[in-house]
C-alpha positions as semicolon CSV with decimal commas, in nm:
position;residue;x (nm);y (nm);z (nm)
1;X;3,466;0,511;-1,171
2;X;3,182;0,656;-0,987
3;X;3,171;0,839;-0,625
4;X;3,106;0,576;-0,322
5;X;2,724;0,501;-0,298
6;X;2,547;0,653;-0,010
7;X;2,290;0,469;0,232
8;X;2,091;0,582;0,518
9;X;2,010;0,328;0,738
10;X;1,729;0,388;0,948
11;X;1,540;0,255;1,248
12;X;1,140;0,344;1,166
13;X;0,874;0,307;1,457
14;X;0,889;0,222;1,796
15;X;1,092;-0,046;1,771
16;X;1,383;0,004;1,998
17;X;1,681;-0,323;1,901
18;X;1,899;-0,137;1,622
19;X;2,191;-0,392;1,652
20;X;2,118;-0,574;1,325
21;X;2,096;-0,185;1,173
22;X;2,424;-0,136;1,295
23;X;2,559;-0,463;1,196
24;X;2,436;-0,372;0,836
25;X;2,510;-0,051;0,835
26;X;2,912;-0,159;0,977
27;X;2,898;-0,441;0,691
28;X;2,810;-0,185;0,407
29;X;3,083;0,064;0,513
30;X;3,298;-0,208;0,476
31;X;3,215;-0,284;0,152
32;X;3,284;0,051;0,070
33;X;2,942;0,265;0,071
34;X;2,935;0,549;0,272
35;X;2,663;0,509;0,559
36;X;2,448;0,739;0,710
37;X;2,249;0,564;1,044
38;X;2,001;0,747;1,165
39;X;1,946;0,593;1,554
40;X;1,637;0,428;1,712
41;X;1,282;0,579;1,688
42;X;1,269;0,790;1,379
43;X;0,919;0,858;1,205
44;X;0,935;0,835;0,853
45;X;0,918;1,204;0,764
46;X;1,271;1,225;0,975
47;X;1,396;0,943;0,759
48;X;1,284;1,083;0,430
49;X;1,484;1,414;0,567
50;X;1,787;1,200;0,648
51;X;1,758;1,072;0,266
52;X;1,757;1,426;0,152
53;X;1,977;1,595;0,313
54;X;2,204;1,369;0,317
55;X;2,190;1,288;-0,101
56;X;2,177;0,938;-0,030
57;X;2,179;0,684;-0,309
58;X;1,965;0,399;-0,142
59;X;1,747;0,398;0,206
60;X;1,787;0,051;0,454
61;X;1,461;0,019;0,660
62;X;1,525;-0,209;0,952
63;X;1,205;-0,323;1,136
64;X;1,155;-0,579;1,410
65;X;0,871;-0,439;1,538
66;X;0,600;-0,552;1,247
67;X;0,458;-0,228;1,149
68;X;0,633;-0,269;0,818
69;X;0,365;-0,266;0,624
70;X;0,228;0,097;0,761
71;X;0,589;0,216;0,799
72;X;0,770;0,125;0,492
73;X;0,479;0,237;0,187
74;X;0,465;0,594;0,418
75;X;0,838;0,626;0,364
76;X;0,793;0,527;0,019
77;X;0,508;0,785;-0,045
78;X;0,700;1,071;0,115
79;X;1,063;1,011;-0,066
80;X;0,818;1,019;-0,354
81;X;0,665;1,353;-0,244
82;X;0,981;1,458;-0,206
83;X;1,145;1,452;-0,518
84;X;1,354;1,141;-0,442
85;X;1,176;0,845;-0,587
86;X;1,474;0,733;-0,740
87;X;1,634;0,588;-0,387
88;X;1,708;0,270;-0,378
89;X;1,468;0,122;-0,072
90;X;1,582;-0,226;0,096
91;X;1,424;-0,347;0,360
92;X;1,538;-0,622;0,609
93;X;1,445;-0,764;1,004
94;X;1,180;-1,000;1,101
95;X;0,976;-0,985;0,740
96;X;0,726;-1,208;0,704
97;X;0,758;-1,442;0,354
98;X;0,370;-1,372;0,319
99;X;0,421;-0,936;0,346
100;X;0,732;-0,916;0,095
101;X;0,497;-0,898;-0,172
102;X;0,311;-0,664;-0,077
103;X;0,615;-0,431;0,043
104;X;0,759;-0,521;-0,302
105;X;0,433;-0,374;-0,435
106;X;0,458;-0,084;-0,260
107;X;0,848;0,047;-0,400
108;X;1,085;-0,202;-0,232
109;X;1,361;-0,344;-0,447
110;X;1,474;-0,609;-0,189
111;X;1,391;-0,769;0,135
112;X;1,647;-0,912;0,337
113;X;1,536;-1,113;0,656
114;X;1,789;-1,286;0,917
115;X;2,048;-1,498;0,769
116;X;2,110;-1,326;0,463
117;X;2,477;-1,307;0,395
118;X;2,578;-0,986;0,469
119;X;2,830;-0,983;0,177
120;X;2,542;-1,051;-0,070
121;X;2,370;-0,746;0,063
122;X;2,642;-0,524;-0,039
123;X;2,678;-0,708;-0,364
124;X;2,301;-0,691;-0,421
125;X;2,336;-0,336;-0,320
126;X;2,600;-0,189;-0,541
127;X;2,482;-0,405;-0,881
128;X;2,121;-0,243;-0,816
129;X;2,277;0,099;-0,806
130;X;2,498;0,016;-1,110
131;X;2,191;-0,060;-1,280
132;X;2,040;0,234;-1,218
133;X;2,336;0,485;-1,308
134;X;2,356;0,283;-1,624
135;X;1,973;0,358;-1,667
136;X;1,973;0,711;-1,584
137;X;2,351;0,754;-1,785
138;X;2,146;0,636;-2,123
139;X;1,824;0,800;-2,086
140;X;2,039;1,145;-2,026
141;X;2,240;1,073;-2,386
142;X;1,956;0,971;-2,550
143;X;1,791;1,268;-2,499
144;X;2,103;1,463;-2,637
């Protein structure tokens, strides 16, 4: 059995309505990840610090405001920068269909816009960070 997942949940930008955040961040806990929220207003160096500090498994971007496509590959870059390109990054709010793509291109495992059953998030969730443990259990006993 493996320790509970971690997730910081953050609120990037200027956008200032976090209640979905804290919906998803209330819904995860319950599922049995431990959650990290960061509040409203954080840039995405403070984010990438939150991810660091706080050893988290995965990163949930919520955006309303739609600078997700400026906001989300800048996270992206700097958990890259900063040794942690191995988070887990999901994204949900008001997402375009046309921009998933391209955040998909950029490092996002999953977009989740309104209406998304918040029991399939945490179900999405853990199996992608099963997935990777598995991943990251073989390549360390191959190498052995």
């Amino acid at each position: 059995m493996h320790r509970p997942y971690r997730v910081v949940v953050a609120k990037p930008g200027l956008d200032g309505h976090d209640r979905g955040a804290k919906v998803i961040a209330r819904a995860l806990r319950d599922e049995g990840f431990e959650v990290v929220y960061t509040g409203l207003h954080q840039t995405p160096e403070q984010v990438v610090n939150a991810v660091v500090q706080e050893d988290a498994d995965a990163l949930g971007l919520s955006l309303l405001s739609g600078a997700h496509l400026t906001l989300v590959p800048r996270v992206i870059e700097s958990l890259a920068e900063s040794g942690r390109g191995d988070v887990v990054v999901v994204v949900g709010g008001i997402i375009p269909d046309a921009d998933i793509p391209a955040l998909k291109a950029a490092g996002v495992a999953e977009v989740f816009t309104p209406g998304a059953p918040l029991p399939s998030i945490g179900r999405w969730l853990a199996e992608a960070l099963d997935r990777r443990e598995e991943s990251a259990g073989a390549a360390g006993s191959r190498g052995t």
